[in-house]
C-alpha positions as CSV (number, residue, x, y, z in Angstrom):
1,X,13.1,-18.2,17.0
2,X,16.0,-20.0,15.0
3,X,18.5,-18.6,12.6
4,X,16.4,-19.4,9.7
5,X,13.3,-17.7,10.7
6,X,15.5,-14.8,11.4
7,X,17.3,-14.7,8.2
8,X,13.7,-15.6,6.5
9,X,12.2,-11.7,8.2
10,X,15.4,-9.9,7.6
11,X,15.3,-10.5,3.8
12,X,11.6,-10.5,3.7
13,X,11.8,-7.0,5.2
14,X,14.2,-5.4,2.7
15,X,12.8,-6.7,-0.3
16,X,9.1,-5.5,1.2
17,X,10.1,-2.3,1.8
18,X,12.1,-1.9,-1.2
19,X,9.1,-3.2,-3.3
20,X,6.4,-1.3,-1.4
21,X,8.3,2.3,-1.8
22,X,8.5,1.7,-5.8
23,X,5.4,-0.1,-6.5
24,X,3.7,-1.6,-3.5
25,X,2.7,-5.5,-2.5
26,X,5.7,-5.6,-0.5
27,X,3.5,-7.4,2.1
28,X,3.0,-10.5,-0.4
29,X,6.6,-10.6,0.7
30,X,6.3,-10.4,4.7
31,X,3.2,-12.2,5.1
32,X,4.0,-15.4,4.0
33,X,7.1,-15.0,5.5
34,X,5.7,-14.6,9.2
35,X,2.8,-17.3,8.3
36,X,6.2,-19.7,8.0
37,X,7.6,-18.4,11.0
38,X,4.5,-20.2,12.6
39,X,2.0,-17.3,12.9
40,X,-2.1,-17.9,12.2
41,X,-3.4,-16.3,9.3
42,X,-5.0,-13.7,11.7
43,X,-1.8,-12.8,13.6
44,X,0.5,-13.1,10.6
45,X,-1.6,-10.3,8.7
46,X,-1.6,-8.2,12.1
47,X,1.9,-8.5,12.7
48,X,2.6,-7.7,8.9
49,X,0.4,-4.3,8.8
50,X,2.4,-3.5,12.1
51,X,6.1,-4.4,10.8
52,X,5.4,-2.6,7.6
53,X,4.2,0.8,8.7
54,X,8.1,2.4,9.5
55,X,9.2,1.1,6.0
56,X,6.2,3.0,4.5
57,X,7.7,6.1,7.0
58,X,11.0,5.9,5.6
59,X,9.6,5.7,2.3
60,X,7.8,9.1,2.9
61,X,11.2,10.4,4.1
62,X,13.2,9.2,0.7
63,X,10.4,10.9,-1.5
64,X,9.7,14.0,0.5
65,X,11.2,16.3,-2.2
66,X,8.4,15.2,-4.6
67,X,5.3,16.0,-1.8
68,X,2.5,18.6,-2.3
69,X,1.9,21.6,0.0
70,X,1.4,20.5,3.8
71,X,-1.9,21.6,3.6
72,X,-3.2,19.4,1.3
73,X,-1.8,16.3,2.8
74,X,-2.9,17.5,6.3
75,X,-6.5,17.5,4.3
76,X,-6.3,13.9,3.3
77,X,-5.0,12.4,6.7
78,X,-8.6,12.4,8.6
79,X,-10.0,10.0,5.7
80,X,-7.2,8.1,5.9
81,X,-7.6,7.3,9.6
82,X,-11.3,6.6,9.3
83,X,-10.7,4.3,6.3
84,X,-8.3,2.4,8.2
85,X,-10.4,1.9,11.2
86,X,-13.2,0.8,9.4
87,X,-11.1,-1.5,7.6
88,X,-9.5,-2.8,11.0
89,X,-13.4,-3.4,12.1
90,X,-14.2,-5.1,9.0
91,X,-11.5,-8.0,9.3
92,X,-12.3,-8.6,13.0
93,X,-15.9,-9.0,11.9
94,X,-16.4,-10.1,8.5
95,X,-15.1,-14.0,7.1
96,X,-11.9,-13.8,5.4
97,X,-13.2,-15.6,2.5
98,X,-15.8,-13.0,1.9
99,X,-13.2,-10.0,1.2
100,X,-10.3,-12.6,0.4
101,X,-12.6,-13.3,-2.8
102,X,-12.8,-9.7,-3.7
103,X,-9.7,-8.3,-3.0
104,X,-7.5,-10.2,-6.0
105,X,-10.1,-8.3,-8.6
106,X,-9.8,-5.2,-6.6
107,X,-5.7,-5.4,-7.5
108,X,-6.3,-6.0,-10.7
109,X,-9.1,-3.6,-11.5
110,X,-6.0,-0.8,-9.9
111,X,-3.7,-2.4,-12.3
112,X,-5.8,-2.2,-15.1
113,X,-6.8,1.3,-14.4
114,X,-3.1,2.7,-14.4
115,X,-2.1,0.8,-17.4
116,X,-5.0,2.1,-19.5
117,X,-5.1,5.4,-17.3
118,X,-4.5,8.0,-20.6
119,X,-7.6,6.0,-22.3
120,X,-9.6,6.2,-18.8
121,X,-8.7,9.9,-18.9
122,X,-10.4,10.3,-21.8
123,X,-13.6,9.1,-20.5
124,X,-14.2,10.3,-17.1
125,X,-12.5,13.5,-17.9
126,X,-8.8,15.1,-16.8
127,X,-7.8,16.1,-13.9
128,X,-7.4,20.0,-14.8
129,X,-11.4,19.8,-16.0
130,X,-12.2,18.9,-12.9
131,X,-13.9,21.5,-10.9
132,X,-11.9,21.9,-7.1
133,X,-15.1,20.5,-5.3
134,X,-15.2,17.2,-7.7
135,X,-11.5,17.0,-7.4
136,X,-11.5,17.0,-4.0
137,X,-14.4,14.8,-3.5
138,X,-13.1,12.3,-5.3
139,X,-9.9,12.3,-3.6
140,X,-11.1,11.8,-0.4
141,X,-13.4,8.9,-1.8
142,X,-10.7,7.2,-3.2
143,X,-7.9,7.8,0.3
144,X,-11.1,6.7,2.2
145,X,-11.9,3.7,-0.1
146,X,-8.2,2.4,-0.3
147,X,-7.6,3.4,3.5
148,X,-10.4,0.5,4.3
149,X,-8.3,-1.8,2.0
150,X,-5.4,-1.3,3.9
151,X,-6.8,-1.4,7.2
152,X,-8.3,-4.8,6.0
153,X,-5.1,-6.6,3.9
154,X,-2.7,-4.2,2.8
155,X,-1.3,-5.9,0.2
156,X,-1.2,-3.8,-2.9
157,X,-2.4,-0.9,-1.2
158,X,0.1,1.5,-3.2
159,X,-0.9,0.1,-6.4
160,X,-4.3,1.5,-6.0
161,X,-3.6,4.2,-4.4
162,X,-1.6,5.1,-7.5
163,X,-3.9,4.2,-10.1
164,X,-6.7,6.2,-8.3
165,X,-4.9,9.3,-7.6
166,X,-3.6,9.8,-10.9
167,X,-7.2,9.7,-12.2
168,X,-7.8,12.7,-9.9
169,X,-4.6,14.4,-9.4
170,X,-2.6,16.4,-12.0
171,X,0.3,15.3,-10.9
172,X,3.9,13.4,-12.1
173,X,3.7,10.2,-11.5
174,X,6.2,10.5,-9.0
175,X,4.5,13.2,-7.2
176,X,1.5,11.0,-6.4
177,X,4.3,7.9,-5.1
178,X,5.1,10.3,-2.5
179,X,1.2,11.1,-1.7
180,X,0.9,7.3,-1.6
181,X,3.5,7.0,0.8
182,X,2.1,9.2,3.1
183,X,-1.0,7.8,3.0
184,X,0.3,4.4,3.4
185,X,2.3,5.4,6.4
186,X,-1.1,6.9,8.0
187,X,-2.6,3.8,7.3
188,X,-0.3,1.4,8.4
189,X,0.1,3.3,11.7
190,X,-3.7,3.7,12.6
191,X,-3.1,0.0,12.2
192,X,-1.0,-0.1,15.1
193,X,-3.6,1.3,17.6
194,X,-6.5,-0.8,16.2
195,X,-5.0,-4.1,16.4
196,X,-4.2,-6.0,19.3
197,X,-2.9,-9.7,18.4
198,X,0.5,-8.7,17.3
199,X,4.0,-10.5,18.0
200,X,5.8,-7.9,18.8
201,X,9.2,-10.1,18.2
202,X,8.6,-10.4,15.0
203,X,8.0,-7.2,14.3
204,X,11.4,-5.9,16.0
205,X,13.2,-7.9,13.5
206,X,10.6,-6.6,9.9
207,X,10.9,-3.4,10.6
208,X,14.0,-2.2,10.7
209,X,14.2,-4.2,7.6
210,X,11.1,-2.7,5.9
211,X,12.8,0.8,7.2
212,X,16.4,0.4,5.1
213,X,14.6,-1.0,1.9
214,X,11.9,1.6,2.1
215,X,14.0,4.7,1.9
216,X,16.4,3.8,-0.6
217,X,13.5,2.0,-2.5
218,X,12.0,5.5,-2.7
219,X,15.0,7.4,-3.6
220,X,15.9,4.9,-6.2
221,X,11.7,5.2,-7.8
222,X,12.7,9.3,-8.4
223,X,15.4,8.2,-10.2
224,X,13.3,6.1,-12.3
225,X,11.7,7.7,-15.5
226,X,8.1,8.1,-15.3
227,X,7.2,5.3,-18.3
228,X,9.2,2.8,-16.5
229,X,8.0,3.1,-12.9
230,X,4.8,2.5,-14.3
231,X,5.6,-0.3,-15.9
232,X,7.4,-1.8,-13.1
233,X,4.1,-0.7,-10.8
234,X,1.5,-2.1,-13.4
235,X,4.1,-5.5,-13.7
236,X,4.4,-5.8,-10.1
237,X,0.1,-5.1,-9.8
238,X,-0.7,-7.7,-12.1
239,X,1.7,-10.0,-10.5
240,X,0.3,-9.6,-6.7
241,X,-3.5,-9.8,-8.4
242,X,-2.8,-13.3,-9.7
243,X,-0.9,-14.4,-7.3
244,X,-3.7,-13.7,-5.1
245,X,-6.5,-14.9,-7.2
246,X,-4.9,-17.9,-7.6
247,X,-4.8,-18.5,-3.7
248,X,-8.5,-17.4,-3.1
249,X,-9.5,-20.3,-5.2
250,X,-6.9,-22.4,-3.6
């Protein structure tokens, strides 16, 4: 590895983590990054869920003043698991152009959702209506959904893990960031044991990276006021959606 590639990780790990703790997509950063270090497509996006997981952990550590009871986050980290597994099966056996065509309307269906999420409120009901069973259904349908995402791609993962939970959650918005970055860090660790292909060289140099610029990333998002981290989430959700749409038909 040269001094360029090097340099290349180091900054793409910072600005990945930083990005992923406030709004996520940090791995729009990473991934291309490791595919021009000389990585397949395949072992680029392995290495990536890999390097990115301790940034999501430090994350969780920055915003641990804004997480729910233990109990309730103990609830949700079974689904999260399963999710990622299945999502780990599904891109060792499914084409990548059959989810890569899906996945830039998923991030822009979440982006969607959490700009418009008062109106969408309004029709499928808020949170405190909810009765505890539907509530928690739903939460563990949408952990479980998103958990498959990210055991598939990753890349935007927190954005709809956002916009789903705070359909279901009655919760500040930085409240459910800090749920997200739990279950982010579940998920990008179950990636870990799934995967195999992973250059592990790499990933000693994103990590640490993705470690620094995920905790302060978080402490600087509960500094934020609430209408502004949305916008910057919803900005940065539209942003990763075209940019991907853009490549699936590339």
């Amino acid at each position: 590895m040269n001094a360029g590639h090097l340099s290349l990780l180091l900054v793409a790990g910072l600005a990945a983590g930083t990005v992923n703790a406030v709004a996520g997509g940090g791995s729009l950063i990473t991934f291309p990054a490791l595919l021009g270090t000389g990585l397949s497509q395949i072992a680029a996006n392995v290495t990536n869920s890999v390097s990115v997981a301790p940034g999501y952990l430090a994350s969780t550590y920055g915003s641990r003043q804004d997480l729910p009871q233990r109990r309730t986050l103990l609830g949700l980290l079974p689904t999260a698991i399963i999710g990622a597994a299945l999502g780990c099966a599904l891109l060792l056996l499914t084409p990548d152009k059959v989810f890569g065509f899906i996945v830039p309307f998923l991030v822009l269906l979440a982006a969607f959702v959490l700009a418009f999420q008062k109106r969408l409120r309004g029709v499928v009901g808020h949170p405190r209506d909810m009765t505890p069973p539907r509530r928690k259904l739903a939460l563990h349908a949408l952990i479980g959904v998103g958990a498959v995402y990210g055991g598939y791609f990753g890349a935007a993962l927190g954005v709809m893990l956002v916009a789903g939970l705070g359909l279901v959650l009655d919760e500040s918005l930085n409240r459910v960031n800090a749920i997200k970055n739990v279950v982010s860090t579940v998920v990008g660790f179950s990636t870990v044991i799934a995967f195999g292909p992973v250059d592990w060289a790499d990933v000693a140099i994103v990590a640490p990276a993705t470690i620094a610029g995920g905790y302060f990333g978080a402490r600087m998002a509960r500094r934020l006021p609430a209408p502004l981290l949305r916008g910057i989430i919803v900005t940065v959700a539209f942003a990763v959606g075209i940019v991907l749409l853009v490549k699936a038909f590339d």
